[in-house]
OpenMM code with the backbone's topology and positions (N, CA, C; nanometers):
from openmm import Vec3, app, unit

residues = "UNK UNK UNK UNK UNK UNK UNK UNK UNK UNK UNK UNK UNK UNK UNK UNK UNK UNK UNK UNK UNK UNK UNK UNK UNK UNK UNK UNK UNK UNK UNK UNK UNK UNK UNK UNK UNK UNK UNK UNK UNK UNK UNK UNK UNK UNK UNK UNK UNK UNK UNK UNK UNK UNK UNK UNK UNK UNK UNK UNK UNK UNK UNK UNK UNK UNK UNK UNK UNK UNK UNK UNK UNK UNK UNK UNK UNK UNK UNK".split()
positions = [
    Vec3(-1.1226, 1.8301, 0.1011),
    Vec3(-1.0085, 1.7475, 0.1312),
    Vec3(-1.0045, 1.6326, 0.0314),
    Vec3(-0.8613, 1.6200, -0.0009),
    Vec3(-0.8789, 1.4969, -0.1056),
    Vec3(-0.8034, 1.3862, -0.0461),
    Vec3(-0.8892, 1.2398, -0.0406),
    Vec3(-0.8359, 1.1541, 0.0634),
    Vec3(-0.7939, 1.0332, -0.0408),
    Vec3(-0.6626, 0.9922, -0.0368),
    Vec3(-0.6205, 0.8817, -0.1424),
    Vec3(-0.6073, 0.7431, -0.0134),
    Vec3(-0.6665, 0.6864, -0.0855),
    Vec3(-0.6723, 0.5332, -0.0257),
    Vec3(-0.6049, 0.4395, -0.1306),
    Vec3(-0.4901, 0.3839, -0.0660),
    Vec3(-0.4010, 0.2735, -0.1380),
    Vec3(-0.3926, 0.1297, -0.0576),
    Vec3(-0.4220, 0.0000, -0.1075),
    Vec3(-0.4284, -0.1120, -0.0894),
    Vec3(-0.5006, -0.0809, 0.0777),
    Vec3(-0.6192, -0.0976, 0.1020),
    Vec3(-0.6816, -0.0956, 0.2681),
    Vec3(-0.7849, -0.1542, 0.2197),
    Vec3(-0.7860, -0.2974, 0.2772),
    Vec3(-0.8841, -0.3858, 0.2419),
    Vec3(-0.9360, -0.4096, 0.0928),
    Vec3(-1.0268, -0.4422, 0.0988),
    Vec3(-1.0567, -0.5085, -0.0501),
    Vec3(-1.0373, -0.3701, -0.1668),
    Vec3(-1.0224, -0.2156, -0.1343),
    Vec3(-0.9459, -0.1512, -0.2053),
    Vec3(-0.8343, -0.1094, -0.2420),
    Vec3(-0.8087, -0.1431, -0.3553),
    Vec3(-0.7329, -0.1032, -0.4573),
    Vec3(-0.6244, -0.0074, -0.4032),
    Vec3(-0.6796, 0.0841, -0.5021),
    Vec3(-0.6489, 0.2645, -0.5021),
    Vec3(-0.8275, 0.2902, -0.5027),
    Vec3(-0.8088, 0.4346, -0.4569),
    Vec3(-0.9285, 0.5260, -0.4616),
    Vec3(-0.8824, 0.6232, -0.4258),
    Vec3(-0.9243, 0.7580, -0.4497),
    Vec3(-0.9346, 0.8924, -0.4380),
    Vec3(-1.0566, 0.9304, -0.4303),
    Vec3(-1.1128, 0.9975, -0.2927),
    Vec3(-1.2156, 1.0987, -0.3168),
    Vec3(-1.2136, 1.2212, -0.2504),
    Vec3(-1.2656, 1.3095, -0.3468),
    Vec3(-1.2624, 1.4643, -0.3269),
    Vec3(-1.4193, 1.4995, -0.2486),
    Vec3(-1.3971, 1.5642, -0.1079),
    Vec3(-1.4786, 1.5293, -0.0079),
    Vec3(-1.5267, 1.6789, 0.0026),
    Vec3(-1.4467, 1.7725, -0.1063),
    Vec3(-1.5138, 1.9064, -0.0893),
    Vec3(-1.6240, 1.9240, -0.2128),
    Vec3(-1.6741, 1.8142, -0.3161),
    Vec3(-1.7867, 1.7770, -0.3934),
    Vec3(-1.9224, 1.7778, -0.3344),
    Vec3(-1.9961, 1.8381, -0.3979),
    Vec3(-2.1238, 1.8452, -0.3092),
    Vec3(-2.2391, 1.7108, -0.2677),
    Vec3(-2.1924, 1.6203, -0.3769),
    Vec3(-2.1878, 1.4419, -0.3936),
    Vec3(-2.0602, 1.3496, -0.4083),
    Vec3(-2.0996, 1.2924, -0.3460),
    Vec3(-1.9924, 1.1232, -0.3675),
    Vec3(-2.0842, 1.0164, -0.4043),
    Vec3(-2.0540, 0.9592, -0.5124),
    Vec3(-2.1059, 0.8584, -0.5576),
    Vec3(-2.0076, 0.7626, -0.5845),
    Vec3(-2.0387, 0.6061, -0.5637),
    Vec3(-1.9499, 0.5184, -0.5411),
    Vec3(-2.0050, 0.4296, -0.5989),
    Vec3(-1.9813, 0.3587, -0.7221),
    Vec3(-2.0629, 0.2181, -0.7920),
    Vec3(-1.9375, 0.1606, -0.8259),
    Vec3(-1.9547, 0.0270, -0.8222),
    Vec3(-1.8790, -0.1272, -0.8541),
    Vec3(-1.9512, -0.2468, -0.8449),
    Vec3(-1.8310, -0.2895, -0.8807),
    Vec3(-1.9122, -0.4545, -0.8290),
    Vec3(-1.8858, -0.5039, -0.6566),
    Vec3(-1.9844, -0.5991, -0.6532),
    Vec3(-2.0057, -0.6608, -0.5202),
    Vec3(-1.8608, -0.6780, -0.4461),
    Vec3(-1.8431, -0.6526, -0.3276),
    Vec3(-1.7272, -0.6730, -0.2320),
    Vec3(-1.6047, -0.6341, -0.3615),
    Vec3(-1.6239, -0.5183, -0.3224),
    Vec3(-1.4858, -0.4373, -0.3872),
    Vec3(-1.4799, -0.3089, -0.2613),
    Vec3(-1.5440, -0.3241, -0.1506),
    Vec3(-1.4967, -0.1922, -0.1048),
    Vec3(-1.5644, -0.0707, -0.0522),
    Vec3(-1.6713, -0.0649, -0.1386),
    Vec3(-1.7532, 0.0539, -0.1283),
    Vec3(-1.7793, 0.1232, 0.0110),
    Vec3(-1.8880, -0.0112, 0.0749),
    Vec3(-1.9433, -0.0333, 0.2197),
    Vec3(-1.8326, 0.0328, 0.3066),
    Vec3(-1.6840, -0.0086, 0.2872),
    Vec3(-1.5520, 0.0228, 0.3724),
    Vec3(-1.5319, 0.1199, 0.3769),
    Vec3(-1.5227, 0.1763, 0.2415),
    Vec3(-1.5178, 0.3480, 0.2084),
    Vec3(-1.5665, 0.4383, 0.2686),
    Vec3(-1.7228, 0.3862, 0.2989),
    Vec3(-1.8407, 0.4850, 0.3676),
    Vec3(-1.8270, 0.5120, 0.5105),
    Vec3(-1.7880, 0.3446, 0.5261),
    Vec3(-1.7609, 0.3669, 0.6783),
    Vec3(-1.6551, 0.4525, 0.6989),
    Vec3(-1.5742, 0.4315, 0.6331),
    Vec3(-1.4194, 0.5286, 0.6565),
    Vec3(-1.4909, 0.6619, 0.6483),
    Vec3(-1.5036, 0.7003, 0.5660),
    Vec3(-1.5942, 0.8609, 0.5574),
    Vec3(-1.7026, 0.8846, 0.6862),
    Vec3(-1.7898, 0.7921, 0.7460),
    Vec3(-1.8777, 0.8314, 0.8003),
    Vec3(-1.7582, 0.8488, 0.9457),
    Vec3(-1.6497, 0.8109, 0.9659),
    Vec3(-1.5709, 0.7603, 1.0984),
    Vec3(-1.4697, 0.8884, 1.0851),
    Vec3(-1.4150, 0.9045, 0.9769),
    Vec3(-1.3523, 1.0723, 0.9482),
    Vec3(-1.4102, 1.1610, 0.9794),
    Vec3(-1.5677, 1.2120, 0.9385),
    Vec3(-1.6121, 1.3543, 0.9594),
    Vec3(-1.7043, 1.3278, 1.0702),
    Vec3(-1.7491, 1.2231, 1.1639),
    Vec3(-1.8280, 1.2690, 1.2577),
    Vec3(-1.7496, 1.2349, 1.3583),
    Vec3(-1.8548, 1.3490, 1.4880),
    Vec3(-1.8223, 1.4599, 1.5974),
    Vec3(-1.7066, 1.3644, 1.6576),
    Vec3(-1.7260, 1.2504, 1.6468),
    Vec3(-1.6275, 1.1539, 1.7410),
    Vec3(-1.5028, 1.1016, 1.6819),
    Vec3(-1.4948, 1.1706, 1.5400),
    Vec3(-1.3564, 1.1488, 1.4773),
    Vec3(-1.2019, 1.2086, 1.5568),
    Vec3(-1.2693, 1.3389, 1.6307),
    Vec3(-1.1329, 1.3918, 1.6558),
    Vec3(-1.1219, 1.3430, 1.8410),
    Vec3(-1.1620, 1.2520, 1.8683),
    Vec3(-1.1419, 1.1715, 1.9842),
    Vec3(-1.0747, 1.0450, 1.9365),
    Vec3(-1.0893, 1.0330, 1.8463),
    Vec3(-1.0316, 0.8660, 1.8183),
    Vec3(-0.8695, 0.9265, 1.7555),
    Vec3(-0.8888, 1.0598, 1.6517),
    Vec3(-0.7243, 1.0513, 1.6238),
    Vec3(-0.6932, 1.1540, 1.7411),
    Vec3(-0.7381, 1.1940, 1.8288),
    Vec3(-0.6326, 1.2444, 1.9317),
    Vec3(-0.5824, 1.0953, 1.9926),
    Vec3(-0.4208, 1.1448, 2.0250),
    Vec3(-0.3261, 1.0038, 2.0376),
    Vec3(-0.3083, 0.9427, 1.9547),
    Vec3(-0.3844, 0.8863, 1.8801),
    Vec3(-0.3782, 0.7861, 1.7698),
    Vec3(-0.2367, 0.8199, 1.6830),
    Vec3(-0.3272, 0.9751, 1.5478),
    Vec3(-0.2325, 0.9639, 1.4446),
    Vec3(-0.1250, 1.1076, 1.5379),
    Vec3(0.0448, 1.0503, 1.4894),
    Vec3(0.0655, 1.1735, 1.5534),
    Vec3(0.0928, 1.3318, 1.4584),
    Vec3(0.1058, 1.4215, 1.5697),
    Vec3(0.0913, 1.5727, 1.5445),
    Vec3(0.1153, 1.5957, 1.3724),
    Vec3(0.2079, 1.5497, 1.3594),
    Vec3(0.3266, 1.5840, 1.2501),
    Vec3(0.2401, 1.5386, 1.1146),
    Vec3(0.1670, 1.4177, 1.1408),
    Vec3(0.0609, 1.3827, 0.9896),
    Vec3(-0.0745, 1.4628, 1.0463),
    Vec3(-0.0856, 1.5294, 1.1191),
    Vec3(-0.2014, 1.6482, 1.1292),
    Vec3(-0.2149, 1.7516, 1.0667),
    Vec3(-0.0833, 1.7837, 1.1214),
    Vec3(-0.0624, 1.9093, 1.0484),
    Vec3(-0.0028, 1.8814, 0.8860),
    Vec3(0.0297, 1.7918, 0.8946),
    Vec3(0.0741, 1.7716, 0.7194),
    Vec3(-0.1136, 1.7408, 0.6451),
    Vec3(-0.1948, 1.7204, 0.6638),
    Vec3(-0.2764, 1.7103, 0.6709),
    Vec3(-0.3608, 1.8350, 0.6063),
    Vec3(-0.3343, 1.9165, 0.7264),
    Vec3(-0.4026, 2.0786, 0.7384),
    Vec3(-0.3188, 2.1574, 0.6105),
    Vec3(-0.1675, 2.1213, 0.6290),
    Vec3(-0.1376, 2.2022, 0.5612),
    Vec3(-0.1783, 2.2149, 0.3825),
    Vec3(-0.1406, 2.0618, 0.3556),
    Vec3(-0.1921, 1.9831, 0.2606),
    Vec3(-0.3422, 1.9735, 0.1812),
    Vec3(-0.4371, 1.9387, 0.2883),
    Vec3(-0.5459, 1.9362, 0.2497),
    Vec3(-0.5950, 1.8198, 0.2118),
    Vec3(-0.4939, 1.6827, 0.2080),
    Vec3(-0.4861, 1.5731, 0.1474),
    Vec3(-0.4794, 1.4907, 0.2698),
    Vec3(-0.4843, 1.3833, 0.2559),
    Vec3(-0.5171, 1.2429, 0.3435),
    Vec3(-0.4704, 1.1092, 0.2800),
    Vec3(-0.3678, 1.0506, 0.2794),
    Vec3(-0.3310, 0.9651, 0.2446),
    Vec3(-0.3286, 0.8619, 0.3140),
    Vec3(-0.4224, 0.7244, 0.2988),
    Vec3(-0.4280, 0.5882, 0.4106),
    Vec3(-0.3695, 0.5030, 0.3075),
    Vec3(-0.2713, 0.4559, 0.3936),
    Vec3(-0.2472, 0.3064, 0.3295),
    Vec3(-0.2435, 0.2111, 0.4407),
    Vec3(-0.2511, 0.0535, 0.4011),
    Vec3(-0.2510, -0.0411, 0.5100),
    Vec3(-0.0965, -0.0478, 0.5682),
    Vec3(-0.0215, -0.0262, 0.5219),
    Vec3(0.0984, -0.0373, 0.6153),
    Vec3(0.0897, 0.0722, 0.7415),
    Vec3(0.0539, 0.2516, 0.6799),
    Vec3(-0.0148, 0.3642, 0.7955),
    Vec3(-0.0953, 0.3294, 0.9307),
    Vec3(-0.1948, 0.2017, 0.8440),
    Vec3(-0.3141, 0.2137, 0.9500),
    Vec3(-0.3120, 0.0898, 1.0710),
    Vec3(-0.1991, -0.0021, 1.0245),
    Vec3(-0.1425, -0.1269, 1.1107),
    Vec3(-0.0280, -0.0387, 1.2274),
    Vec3(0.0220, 0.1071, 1.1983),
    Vec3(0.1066, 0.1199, 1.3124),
    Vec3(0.0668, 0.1874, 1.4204),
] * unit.nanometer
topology = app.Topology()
chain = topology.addChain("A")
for resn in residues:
    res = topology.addResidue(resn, chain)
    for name in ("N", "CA", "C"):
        topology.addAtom(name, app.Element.getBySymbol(name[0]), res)
């Protein structure tokens, strides 16, 4: 899955491709990284698909599935 992150907290832009057998993430201090991980560790474990049931609706799920892609931005994640 390739997940694009635009302006969400102290990041930027980012893209990462989550079907890589590594992710590696270097910068400088408070740019993000730490946020990233958490976002990743909060996406793929067991308790991810309890938090977006209700949450995100059907329609960006399946755009999702169909896609393969993941697009967060802070305006997405405030509604």
């Amino acid at each position: 899955m390739i997940i694009n992150i635009r302006n969400w907290g102290a990041v930027g832009a980012a893209t990462i491709d989550t079907d890589k057998p590594l992710i590696i993430m270097c910068g400088p201090n408070s740019t993000g990284k730490t946020y990233v991980s958490y976002l990743l560790y909060a996406l793929f474990s067991k308790s991810a698909k309890d938090i977006v049931d209700g949450v995100v609706p059907d329609g960006k799920i399946q755009q999702i599935k169909e896609t393969n892609k993941l697009n967060l931005e802070d305006s997405y994640l405030k509604s």
